[in-house]
VEXSEGU-633212 format. One record per residue (C-alpha): residue in one letter; x, y, z. Coordinates in Angstrom, 2 decimals. Layout:
BEGIN
  res       c1       c2       c3
    a        X        Y        Z
...
//
This chain:
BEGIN
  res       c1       c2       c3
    x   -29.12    -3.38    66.09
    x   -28.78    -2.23    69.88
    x   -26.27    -0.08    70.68
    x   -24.67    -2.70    73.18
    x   -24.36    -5.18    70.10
    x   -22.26    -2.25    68.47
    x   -20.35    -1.92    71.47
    x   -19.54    -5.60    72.00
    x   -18.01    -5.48    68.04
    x   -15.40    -2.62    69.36
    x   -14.66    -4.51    72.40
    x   -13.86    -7.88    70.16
    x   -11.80    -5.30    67.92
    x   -10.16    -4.32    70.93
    x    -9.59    -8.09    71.48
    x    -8.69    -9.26    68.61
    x    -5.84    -6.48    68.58
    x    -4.68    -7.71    72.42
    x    -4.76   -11.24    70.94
    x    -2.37   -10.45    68.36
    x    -0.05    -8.76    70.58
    x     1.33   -11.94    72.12
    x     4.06   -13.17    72.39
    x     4.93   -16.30    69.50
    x     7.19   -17.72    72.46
    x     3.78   -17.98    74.75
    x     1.92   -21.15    74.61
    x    -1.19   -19.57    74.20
    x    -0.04   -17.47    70.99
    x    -1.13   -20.65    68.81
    x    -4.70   -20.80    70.59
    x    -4.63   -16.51    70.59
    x    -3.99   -16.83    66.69
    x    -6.90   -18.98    66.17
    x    -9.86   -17.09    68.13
    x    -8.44   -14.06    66.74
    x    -8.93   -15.53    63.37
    x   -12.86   -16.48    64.32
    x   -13.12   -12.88    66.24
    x   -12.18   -11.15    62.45
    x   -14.47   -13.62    60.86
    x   -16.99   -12.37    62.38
    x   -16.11    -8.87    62.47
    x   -15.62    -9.33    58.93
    x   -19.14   -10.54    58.63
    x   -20.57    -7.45    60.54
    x   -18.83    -4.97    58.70
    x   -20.66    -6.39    55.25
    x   -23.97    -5.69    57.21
    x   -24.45    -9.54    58.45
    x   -25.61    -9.53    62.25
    x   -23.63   -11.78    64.68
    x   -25.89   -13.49    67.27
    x   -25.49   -11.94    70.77
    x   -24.61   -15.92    71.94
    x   -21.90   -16.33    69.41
    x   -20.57   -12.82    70.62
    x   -20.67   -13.60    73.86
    x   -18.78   -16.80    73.89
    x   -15.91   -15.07    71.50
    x   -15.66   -11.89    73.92
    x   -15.62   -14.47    76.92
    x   -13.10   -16.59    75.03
    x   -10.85   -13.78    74.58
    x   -11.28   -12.55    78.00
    x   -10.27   -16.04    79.74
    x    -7.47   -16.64    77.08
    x    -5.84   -13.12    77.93
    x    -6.04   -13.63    81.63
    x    -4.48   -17.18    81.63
    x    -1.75   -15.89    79.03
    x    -1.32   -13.11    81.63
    x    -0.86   -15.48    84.70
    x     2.20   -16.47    83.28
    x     4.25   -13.10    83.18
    x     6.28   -13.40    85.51
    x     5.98   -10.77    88.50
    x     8.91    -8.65    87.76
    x     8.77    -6.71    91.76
    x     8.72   -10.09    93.16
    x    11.65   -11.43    90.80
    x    14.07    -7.97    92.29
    x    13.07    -8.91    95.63
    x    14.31   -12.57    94.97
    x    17.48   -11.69    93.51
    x    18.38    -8.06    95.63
    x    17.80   -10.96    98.54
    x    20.12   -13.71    97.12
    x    22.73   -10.57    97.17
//
């Protein structure tokens, strides 16, 4: 095992922690619950010496990636909210 395959497993750790730090009133928390779920599958697996297959990594680390950012798109921009209302005063 390369030591870039046992740095992508801490990086889906990392993940699978941000995952599960949503919020249950986001829309994505339902999707976020189940690639976290697949994400400690297979971290699961690795840690009782099975090997993941780089592809399967990558698509659960780009997964996570795309799911955060989208999930992030919709907190709202809290400088831009001040301005609004400080404005309306």
């Amino acid at each position: 095992m390369s030591r870039n395959y046992f740095h992508q497993i801490e990086l889906l750790r990392l993940l699978a922690s941000r995952l599960e730090r949503l919020s249950a009133d986001s829309h994505w928390a339902r999707r976020a619950s189940g690639l976290r779920g697949n994400i400690i599958k297979v971290l699961d697996e690795t840690d009782s010496n099975k090997e993941a297959t780089a592809e399967r990594l990558d698509l659960l680390t780009g997964s996570a990636f795309d799911l955060l950012r989208r999930a992030a798109q919709d907190i709202p921009d809290i400088e831009a909210l001040l301005k609004k209302f400080y404005r309306e005063k």
